[in-house]
TIVEXTOR-942213 format. One record per residue: residue number from 0; residue in three letters; z, y, x of N, C-alpha, C, O in turn. Coordinates in nm, 4 decimals. Layout:
<recs>
REC  num  residu       n.Z       n.Y       n.X      ca.Z      ca.Y      ca.X       c.Z       c.Y       c.X       o.Z       o.Y       o.X
REC  NUM     ALA         Z         Y         X         Z         Y         X         Z         Y         X         Z         Y         X
...
</recs>
This chain:
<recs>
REC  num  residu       n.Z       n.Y       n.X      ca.Z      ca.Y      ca.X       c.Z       c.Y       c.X       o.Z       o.Y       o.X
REC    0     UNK    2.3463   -6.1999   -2.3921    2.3198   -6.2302   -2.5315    2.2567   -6.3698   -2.5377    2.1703   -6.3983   -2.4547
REC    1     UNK    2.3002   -6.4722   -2.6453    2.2170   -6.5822   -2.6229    2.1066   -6.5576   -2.6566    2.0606   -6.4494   -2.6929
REC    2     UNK    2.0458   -6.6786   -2.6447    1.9343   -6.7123   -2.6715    1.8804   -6.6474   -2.8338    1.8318   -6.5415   -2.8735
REC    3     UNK    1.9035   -6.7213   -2.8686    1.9143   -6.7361   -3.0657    1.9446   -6.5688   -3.1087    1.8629   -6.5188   -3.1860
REC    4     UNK    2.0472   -6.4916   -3.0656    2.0857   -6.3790   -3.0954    1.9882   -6.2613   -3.0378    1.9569   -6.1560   -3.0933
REC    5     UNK    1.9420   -6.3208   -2.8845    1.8042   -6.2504   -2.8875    1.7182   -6.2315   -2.9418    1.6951   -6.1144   -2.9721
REC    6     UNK    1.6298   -6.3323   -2.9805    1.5494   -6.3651   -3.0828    1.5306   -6.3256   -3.1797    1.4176   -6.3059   -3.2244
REC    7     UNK    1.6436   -6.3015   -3.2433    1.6672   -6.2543   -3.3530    1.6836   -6.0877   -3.3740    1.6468   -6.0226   -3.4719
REC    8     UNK    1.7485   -6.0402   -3.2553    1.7166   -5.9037   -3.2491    1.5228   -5.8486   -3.1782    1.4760   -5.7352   -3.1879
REC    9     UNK    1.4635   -5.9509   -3.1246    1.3655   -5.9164   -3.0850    1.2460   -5.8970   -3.2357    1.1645   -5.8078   -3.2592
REC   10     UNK    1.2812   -6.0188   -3.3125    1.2137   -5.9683   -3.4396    1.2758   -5.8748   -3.5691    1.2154   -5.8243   -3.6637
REC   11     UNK    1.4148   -5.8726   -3.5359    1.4253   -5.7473   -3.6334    1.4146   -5.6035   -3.5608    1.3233   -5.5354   -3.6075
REC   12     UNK    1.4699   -5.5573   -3.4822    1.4423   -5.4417   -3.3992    1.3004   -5.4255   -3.2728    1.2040   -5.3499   -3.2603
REC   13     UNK    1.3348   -5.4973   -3.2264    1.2136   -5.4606   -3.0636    1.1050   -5.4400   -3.1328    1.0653   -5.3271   -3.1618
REC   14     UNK    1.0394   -5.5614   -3.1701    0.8915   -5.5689   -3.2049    0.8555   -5.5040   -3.2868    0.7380   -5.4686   -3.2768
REC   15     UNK    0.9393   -5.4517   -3.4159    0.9146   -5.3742   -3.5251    0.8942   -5.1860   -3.4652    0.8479   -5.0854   -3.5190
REC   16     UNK    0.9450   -5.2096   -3.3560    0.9157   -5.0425   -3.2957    0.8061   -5.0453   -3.1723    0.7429   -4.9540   -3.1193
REC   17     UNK    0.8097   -5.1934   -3.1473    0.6908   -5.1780   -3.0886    0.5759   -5.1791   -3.1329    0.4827   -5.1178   -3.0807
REC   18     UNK    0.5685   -5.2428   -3.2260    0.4545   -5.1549   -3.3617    0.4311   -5.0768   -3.3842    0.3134   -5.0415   -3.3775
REC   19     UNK    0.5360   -4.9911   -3.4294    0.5255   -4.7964   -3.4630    0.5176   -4.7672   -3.3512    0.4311   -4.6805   -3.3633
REC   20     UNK    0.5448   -4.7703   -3.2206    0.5080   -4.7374   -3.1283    0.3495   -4.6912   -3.0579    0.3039   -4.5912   -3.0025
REC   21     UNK    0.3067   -4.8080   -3.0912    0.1627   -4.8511   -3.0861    0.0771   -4.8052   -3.1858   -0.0044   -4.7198   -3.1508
REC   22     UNK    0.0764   -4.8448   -3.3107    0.0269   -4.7987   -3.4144    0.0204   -4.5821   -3.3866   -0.0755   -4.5064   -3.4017
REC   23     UNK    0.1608   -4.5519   -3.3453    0.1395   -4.3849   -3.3432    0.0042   -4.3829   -3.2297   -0.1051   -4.3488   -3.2750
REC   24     UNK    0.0154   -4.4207   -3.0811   -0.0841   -4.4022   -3.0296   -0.2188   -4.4341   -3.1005   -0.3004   -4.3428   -3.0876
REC   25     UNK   -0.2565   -4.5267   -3.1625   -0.3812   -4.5808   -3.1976   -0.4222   -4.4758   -3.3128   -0.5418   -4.4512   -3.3289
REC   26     UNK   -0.3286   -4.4161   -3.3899   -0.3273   -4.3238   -3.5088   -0.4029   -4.1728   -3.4275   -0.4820   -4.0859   -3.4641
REC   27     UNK   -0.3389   -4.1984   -3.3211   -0.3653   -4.0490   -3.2085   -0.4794   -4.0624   -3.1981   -0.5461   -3.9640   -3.2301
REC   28     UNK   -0.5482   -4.1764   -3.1539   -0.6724   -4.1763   -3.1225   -0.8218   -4.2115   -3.2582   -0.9348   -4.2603   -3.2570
REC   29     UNK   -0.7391   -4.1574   -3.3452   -0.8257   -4.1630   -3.4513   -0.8639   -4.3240   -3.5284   -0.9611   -4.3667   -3.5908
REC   30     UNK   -0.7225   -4.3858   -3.4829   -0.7612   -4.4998   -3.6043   -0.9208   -4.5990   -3.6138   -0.9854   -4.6568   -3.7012
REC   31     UNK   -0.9324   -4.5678   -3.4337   -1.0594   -4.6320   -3.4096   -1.0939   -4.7523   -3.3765   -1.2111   -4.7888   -3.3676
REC   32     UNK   -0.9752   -4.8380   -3.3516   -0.9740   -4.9619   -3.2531   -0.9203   -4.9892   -3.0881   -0.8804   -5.0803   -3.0155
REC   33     UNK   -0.9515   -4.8338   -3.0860   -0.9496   -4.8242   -2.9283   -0.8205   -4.7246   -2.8936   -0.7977   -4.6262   -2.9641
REC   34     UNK   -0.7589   -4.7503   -2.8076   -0.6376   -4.6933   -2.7313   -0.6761   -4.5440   -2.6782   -0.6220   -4.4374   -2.7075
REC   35     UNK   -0.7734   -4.5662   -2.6009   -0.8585   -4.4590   -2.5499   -1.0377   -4.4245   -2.5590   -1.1250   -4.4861   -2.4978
REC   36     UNK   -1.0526   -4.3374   -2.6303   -1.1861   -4.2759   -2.6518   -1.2644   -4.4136   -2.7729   -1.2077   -4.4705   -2.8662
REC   37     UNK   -1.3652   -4.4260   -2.7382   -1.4245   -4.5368   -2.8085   -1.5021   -4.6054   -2.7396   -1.6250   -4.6114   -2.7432
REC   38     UNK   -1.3822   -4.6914   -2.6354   -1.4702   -4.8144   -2.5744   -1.3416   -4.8525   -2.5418   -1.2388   -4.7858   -2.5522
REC   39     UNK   -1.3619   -5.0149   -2.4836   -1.2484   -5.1252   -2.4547   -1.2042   -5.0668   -2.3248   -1.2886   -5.0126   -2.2534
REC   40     UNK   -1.0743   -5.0731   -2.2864   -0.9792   -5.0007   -2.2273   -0.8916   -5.1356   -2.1603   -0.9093   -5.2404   -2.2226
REC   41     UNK   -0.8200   -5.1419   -2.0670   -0.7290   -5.2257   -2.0387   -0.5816   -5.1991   -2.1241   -0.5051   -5.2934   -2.1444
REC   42     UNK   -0.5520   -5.0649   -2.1699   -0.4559   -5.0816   -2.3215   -0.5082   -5.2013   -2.4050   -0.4227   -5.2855   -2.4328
REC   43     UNK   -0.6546   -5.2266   -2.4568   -0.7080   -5.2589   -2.5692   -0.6667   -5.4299   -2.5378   -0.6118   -5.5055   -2.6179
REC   44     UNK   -0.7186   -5.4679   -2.3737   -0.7033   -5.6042   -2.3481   -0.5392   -5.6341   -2.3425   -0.4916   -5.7419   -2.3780
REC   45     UNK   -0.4582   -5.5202   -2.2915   -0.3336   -5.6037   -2.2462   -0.2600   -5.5841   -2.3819   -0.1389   -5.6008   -2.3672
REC   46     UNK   -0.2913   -5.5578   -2.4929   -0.2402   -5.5682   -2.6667   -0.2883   -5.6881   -2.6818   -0.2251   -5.7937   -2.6822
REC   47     UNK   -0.3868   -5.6739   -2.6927   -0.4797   -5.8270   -2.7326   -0.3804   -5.9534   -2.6579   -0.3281   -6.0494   -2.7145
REC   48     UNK   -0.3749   -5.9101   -2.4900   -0.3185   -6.0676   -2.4631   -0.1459   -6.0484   -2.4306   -0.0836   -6.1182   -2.3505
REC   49     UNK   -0.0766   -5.9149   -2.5298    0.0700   -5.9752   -2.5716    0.0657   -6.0324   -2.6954    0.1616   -6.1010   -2.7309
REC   50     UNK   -0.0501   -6.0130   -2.7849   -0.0197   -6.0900   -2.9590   -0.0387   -6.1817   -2.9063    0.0583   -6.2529   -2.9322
REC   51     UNK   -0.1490   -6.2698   -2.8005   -0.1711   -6.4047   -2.7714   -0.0665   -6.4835   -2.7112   -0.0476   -6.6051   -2.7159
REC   52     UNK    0.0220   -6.3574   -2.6324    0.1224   -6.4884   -2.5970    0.2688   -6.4954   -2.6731    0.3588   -6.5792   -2.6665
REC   53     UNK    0.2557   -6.3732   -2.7481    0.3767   -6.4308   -2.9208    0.3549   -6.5123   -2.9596    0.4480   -6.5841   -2.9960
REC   54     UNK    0.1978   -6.5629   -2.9809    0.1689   -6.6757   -3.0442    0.2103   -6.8212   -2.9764    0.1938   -6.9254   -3.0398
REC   55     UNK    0.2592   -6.8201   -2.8574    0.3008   -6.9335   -2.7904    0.4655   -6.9458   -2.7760    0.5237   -7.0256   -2.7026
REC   56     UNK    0.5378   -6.8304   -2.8791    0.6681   -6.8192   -2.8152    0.7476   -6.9187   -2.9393    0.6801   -7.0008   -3.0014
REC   57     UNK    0.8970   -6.9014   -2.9674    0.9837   -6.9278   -3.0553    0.9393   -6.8258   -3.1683    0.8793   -6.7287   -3.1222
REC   58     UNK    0.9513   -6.8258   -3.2723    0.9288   -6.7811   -3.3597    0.8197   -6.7124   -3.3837    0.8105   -6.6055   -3.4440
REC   59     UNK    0.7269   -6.7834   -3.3294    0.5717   -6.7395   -3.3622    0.5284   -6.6858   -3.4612    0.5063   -6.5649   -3.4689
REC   60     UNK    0.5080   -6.7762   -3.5604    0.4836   -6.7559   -3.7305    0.5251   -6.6322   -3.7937    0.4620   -6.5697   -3.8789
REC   61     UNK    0.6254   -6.6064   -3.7487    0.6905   -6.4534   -3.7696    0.6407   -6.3343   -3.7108    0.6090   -6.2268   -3.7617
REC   62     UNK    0.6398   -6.3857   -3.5609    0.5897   -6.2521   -3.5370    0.4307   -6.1968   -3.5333    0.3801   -6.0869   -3.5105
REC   63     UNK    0.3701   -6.3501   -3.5728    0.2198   -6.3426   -3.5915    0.1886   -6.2330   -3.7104    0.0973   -6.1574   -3.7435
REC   64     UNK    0.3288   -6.2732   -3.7569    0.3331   -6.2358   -3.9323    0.2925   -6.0542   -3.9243    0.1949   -5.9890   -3.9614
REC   65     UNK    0.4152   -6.0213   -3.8603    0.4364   -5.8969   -3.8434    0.3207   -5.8255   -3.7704    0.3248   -5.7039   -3.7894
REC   66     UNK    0.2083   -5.8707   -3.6845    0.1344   -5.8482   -3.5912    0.0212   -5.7641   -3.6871   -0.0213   -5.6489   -3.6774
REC   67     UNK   -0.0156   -5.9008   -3.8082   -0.1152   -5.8954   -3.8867   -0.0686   -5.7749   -3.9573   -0.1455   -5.6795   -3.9449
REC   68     UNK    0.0537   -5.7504   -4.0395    0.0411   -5.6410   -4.0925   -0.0050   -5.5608   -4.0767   -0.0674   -5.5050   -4.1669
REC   69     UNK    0.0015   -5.5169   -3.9622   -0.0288   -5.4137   -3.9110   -0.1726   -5.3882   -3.9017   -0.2151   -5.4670   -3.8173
REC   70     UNK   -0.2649   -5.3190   -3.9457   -0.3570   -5.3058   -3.9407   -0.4412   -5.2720   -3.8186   -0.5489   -5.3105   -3.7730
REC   71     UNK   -0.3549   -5.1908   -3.7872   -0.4000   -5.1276   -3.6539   -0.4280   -5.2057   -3.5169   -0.5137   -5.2051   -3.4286
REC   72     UNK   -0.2925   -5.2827   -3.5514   -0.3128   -5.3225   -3.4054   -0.3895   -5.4752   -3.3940   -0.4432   -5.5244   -3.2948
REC   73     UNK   -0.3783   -5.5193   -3.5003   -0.4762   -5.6518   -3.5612   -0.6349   -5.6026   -3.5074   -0.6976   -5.6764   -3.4315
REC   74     UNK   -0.6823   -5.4942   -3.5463   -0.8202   -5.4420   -3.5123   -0.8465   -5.4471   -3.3836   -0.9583   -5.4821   -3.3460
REC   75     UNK   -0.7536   -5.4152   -3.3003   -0.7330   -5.3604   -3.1736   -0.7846   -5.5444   -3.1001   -0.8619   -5.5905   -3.0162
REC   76     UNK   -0.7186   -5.5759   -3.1637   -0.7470   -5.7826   -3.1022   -0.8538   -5.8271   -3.1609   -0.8890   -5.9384   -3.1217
REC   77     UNK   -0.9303   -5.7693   -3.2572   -0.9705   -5.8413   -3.3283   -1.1201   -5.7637   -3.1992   -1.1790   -5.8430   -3.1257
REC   78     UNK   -1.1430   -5.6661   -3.1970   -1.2566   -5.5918   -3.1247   -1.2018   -5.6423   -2.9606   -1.2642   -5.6405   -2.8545
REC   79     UNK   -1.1108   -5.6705   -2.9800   -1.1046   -5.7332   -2.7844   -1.1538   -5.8798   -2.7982   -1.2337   -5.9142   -2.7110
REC   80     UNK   -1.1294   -5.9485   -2.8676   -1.1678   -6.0878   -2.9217   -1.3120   -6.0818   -2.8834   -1.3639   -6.1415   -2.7890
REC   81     UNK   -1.3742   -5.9964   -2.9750   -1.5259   -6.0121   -2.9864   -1.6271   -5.9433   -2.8810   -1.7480   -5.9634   -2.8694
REC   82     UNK   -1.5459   -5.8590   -2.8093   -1.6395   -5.8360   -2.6680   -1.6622   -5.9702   -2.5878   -1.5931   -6.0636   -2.5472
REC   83     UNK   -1.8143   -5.9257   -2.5858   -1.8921   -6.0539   -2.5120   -1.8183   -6.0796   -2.3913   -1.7715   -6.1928   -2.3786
REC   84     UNK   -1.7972   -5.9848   -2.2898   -1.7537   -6.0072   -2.1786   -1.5866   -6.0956   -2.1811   -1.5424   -6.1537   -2.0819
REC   85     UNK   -1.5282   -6.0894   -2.2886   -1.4013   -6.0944   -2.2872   -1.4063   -6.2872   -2.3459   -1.3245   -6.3773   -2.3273
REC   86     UNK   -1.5099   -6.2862   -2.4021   -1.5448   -6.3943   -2.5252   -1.5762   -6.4881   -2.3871   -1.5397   -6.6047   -2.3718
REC   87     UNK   -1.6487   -6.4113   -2.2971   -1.7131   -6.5718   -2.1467   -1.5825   -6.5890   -2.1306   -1.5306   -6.6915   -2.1748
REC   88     UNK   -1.5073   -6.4932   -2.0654   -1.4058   -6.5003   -1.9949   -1.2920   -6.6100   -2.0304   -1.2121   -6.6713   -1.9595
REC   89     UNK   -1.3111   -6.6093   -2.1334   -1.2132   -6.6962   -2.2288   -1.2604   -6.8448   -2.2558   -1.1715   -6.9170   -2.3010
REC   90     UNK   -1.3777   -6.9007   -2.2372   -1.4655   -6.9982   -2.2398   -1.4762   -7.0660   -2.0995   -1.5559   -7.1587   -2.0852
REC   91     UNK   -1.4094   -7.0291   -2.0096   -1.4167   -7.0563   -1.9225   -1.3085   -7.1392   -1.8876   -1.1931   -7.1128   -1.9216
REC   92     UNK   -1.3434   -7.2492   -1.8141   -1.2318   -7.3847   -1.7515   -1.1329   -7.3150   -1.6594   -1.0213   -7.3649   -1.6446
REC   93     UNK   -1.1744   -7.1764   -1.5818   -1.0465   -7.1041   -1.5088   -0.9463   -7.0744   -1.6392   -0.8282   -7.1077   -1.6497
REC   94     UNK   -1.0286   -7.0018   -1.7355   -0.9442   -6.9374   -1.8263   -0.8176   -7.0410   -1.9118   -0.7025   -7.0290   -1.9540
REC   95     UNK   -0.9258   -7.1454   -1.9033   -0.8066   -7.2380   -2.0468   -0.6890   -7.3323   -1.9445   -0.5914   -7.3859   -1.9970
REC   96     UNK   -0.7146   -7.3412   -1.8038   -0.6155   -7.4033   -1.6631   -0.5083   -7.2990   -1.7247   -0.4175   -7.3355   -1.7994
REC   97     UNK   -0.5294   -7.1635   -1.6843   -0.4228   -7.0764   -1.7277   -0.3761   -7.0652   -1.8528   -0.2543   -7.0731   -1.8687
REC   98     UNK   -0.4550   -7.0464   -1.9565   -0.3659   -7.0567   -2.0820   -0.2557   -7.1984   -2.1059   -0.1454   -7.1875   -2.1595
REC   99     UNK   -0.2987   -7.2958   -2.0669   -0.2189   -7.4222   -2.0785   -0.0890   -7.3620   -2.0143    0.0123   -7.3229   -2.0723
REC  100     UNK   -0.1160   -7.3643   -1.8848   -0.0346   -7.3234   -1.7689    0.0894   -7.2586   -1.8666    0.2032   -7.3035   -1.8806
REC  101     UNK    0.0227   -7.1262   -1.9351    0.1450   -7.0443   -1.9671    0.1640   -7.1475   -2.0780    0.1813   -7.2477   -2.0087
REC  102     UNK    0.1713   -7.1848   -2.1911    0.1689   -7.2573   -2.2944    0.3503   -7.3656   -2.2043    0.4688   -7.3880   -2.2291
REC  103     UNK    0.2742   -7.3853   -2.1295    0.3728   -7.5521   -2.0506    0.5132   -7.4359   -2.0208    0.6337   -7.4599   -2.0282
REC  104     UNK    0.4449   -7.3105   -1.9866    0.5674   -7.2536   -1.8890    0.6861   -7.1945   -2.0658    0.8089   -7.1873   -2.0644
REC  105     UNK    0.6026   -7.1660   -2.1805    0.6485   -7.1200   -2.2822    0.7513   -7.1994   -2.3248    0.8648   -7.1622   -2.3544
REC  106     UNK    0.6888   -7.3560   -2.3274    0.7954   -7.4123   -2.3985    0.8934   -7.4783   -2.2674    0.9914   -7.5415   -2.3067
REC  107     UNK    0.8814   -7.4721   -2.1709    1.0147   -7.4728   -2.0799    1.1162   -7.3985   -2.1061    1.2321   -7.4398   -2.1029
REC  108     UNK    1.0675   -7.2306   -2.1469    1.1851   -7.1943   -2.1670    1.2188   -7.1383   -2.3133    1.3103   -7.0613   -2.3428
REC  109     UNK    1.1347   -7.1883   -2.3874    1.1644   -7.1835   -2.5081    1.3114   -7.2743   -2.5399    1.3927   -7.2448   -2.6274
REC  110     UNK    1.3191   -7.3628   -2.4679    1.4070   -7.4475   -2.4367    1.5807   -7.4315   -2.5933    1.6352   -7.3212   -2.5945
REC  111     UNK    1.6159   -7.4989   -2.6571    1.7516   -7.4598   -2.7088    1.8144   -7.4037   -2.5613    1.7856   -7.4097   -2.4418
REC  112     UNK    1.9685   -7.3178   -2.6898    2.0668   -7.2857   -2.6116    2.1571   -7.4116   -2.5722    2.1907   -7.4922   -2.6589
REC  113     UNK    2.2058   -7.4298   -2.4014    2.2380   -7.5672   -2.4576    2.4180   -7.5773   -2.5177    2.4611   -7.6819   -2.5663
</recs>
């Protein structure tokens, strides 16, 4: 499938069920923030850092779009965001080497179809 035709099925189909997907678990767990019980979970971080790296892809804006709707899972980033431990981690000169890193590697292959 190209490029472009991917894309395009990734924001009308994939991501839109990977929402309801997500959202049912988070609903399971009482609509709390948390994936599991009521404390930060590695579910809670590895949600948090797939919205972060939509935000670096092709059609960002969109799927940022779709992210936010969602209530649920917006909370879910928004409480991984603000854990202290998560907040150093992120402040840190290891941390932002790597975010670039992926950022450089994003738009390599963000690349047109050629």
């Amino acid at each position: 499938m190209p490029r472009k035709e991917g894309l395009e099925n990734f924001v009308k189909t994939t991501l839109p069920n990977f929402i309801a997907d997500h959202e049912f678990h988070l609903i399971a767990n009482g609509s709390n923030g948390y994936y599991v019980g009521i404390k930060l979970s590695h579910a809670d971080i590895h949600l948090a850092n797939i919205i972060d790296h939509f935000s670096h892809l092709p059609l960002s804006t969109a799927i940022a779009a779709m992210f936010q709707k969602s209530e649920l899972l917006w909370r879910v980033k928004d409480i991984v965001e603000l854990d202290p431990r998560i907040a150093a981690w992120r402040a840190t000169d290891e941390c932002k080497v790597l975010v670039q890193g992926s950022i450089a590697v994003y738009a390599q292959t963000s690349a047109s179809d050629p």
